[in-house]
N, C-alpha and C positions, 0 to 999 in steps of 0.2 A: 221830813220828807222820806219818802218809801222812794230807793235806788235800787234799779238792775244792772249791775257791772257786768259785761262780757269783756274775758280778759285772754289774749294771745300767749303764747307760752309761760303760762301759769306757773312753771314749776321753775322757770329759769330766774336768775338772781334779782329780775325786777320783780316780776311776778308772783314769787311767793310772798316775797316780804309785801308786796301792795294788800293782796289775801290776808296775810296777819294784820295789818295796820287796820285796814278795813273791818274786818272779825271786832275788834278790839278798840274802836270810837264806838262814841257815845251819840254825838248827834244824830245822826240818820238811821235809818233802819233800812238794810241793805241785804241783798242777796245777788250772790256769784254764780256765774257760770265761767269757769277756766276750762280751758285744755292743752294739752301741749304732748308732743310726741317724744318727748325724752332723748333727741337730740345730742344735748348738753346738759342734760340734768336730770333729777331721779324723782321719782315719788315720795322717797325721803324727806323733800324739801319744804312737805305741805304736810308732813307727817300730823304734825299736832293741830292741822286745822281739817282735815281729810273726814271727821266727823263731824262736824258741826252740819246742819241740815240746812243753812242757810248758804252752803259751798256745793256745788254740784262740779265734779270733775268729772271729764273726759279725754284718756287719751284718742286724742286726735292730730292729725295733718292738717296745719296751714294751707297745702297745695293739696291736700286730698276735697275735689269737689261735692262727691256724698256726702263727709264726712262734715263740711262746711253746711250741706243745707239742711243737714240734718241739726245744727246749730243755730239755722237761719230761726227753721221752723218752731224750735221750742222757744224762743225770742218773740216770737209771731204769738207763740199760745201763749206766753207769761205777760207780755209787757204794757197791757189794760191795767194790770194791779198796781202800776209803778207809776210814780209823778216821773221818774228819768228814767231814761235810758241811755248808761255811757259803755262806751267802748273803747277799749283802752289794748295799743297794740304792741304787746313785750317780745313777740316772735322776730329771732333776727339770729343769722348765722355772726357770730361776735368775734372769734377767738382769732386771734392773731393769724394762727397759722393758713387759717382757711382766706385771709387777704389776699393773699396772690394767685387765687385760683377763681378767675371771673364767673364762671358759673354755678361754683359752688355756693356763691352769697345772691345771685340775681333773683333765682324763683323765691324765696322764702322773704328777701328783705325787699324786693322792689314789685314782682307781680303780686306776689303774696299778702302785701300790705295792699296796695289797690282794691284788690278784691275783698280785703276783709271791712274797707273803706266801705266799698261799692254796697255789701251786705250792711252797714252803718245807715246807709243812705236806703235803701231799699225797705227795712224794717221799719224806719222812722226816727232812729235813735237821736238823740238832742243834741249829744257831743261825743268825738271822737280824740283820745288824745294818741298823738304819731311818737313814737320813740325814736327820736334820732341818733346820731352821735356825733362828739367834738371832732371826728377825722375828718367829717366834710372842710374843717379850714386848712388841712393840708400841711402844705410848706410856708403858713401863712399864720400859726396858731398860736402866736402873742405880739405882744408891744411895750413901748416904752411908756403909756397911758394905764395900766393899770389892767392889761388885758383884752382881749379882740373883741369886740362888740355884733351883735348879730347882724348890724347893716352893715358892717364894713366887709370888702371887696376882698372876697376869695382868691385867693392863687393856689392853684390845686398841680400836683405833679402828672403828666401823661402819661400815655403809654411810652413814649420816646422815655421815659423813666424809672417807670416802676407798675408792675401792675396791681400793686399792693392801693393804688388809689383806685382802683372799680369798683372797691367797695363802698368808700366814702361817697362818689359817685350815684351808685344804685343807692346811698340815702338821702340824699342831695335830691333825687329825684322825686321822693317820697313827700316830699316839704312843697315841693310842686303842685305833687295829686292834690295835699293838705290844702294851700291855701283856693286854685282853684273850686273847691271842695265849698269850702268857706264864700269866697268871693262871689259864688253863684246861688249864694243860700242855700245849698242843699242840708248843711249841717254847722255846728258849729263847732272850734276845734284847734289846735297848736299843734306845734312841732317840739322835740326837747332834744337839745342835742349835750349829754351826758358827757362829763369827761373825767375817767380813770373812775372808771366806779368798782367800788369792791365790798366785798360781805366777809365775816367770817363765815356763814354759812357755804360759801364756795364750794363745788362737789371737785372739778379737777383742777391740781395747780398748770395750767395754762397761762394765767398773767402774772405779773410782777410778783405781788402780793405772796399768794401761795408757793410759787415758785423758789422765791427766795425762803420762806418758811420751811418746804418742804427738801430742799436740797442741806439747809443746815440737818436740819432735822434728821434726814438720812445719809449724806455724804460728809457731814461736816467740814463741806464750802460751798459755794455759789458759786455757778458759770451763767456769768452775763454776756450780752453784747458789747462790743467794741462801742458800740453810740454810748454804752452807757456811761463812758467815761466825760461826756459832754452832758449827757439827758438832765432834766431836770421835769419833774410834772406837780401838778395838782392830785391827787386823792382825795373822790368823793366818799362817803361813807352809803350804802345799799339806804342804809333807816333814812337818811337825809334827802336821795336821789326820789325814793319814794315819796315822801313827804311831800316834793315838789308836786310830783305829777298828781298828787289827789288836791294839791290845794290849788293847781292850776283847774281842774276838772270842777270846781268846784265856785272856781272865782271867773265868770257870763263875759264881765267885760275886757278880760285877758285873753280869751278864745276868739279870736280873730284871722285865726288862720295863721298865723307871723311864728318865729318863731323865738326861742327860750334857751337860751346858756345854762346849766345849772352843773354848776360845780361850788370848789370853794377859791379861797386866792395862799391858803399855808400851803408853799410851793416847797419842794424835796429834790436834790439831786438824787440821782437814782443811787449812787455809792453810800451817799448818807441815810437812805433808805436801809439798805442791806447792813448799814450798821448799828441801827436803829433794832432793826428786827436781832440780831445776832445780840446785843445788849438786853434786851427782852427775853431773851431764849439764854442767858446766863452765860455768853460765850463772850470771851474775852479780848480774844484775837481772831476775829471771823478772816476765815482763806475767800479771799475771792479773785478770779480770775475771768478771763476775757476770753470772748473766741467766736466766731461769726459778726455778721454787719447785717442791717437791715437798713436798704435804701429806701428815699424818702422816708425817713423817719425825721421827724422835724427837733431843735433840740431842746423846747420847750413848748407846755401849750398850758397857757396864763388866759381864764376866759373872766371877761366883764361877768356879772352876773347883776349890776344896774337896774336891767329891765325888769328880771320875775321881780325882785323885792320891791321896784316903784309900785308895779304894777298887782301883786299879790301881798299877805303877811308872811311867805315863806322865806326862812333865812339856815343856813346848818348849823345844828346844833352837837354836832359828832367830831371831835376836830381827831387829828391823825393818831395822836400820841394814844391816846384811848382806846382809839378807832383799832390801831394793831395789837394791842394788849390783848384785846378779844381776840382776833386773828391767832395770837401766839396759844391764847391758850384754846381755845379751841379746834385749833389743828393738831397742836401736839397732844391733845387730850385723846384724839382720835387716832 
């Protein structure tokens, strides 16, 4: 099959790596349209694929309307050559810090998605895959079965709490657009809600991951949160998160609008993380230290992942221990 991918921030951690995966199978014969406004991330990221003639990049605005029809349109004149056309949305304000601040995540990850939806449907594209995230389960994000499943009942923190859940929130919403989307025929299409995803290609240490890399690295200690003495999480690996979303994009009767857990279940407290990584990085006796709290932070999030594998062949094949070796050394290399 000949595929048209249009793919939202392109250059951010889902993003690239989708671009290299994609470059790089053998079945299909494909060609990209990315763009992404560098937000969060650089052109660096898509360096070694920025030539190939089958990638067409743009920087552009999610919320920039020109700049969107001006993507509509070359969509409109390419997409007679293509047996598909999927569109796949990696735009999303992510980073921690930007969680307490409701409007900083509303335009890009809840109108912004709609409307690149809405241009999905407009064009005629086949299927649309929605990037969500494991935040929408909140204070509610494991169990004693083996991890929270995607029907089971939300308990989410309020405002009376925290306003660090508006973001989960505005993506929570986006699974809405998705399956009405679906449910009315206009397209076909999932939700994926990601949990603890990380790359060594990472441009800023902002989460765990790099953070902890990069504080040994340069302060030789780590200052964590106070949670982190309770935290325990899952880590996806970026190769594996990817994997999902093309093999979900790929598998008709998976695309029903519903949505997808996609993590792993090798669960880490977060201190055994930071010792983990310092063991990696040759250090012996890692200093770590405590200082701030982040409310609503839940103290584990253990997700089922049951459904993609019933329902697709996708499983991870990236587990942790590997997964940060790269991280170790591609951080400190740089």
């Amino acid at each position: 099959m000949k595929i048209l991918y249009v793919i939202s921030g392109v250059t951010g951690m889902t993003g690239n790596e989708l671009v290299r995966q994609l470059l790089n199978q053998s079945e299909d014969s494909v060609e990209i349209i990315g763009f992404d406004n560098f937000f969060a991330s650089s052109i660096e990221t898509v360096s070694d694929c920025i030539d190939d003639e089958r990638f067409q990049f743009f920087e552009y605005d999610l919320n920039d309307k020109k700049q969107m029809n001006d993507i509509k349109s070359l969509v409109l004149e390419l997409k007679d050559g293509f047996d598909e056309v999927i569109y796949i949305n990696c735009a999303a304000v992510v980073h921690t810090e930007h969680f307490y601040k409701v409007y900083s995540t509303y335009e890009t990850n809840v109108v912004g998605m709609n409307d690149f939806l809405s241009q999905a449907i407009d064009v005629g594209a086949d299927k649309y895959i929605n990037c969500s995230t494991s935040e929408v389960y909140s204070m509610n994000s494991w169990n004693e079965h083996g991890g929270v499943k995607e029907s089971d009942y939300i308990t989410m923190a309020d405002a009376e709490h925290s306003q660090r859940t508006s973001y989960a929130t505005g993506k929570l919403l986006t699974e809405f657009f998705m399956k009405d989307a679906v449910d009315n025929g206009k397209i076909k299409g999932c939700s994926i809600r990601f949990a603890n995803v990380y790359s060594k290609d990472e441009k800023y240490p902002k989460h765990i991951i790099p953070h902890i890399i990069e504080s040994f690295k340069n302060n030789d200690e780590v200052v964590l949160l106070e949670n982190s003495k309770k935290n325990r999480r899952t880590f996806l690996n970026n190769y594996d998160s990817c994997s999902a979303v093309l093999e979900l994009a790929k598998t008709d009767s998976a695309l029903d609008g519903t949505i997808y857990n996609v993590a792993t279940d090798e669960e880490i407290s977060i201190i055994d993380l930071a010792k983990l990584i310092a063991e990696k990085m040759g250090i012996d006796e890692p200093v770590i230290k405590f200082e701030g709290y982040r409310e609503s932070d839940p103290e584990r999030r253990l997700l089922s992942t049951e459904k993609i594998k019933a329902r697709t062949n996708w499983k991870p094949i990236m587990d942790l221990d590997k997964g940060l070796t790269e991280c170790v050394e591609n951080y400190t290399k740089n």
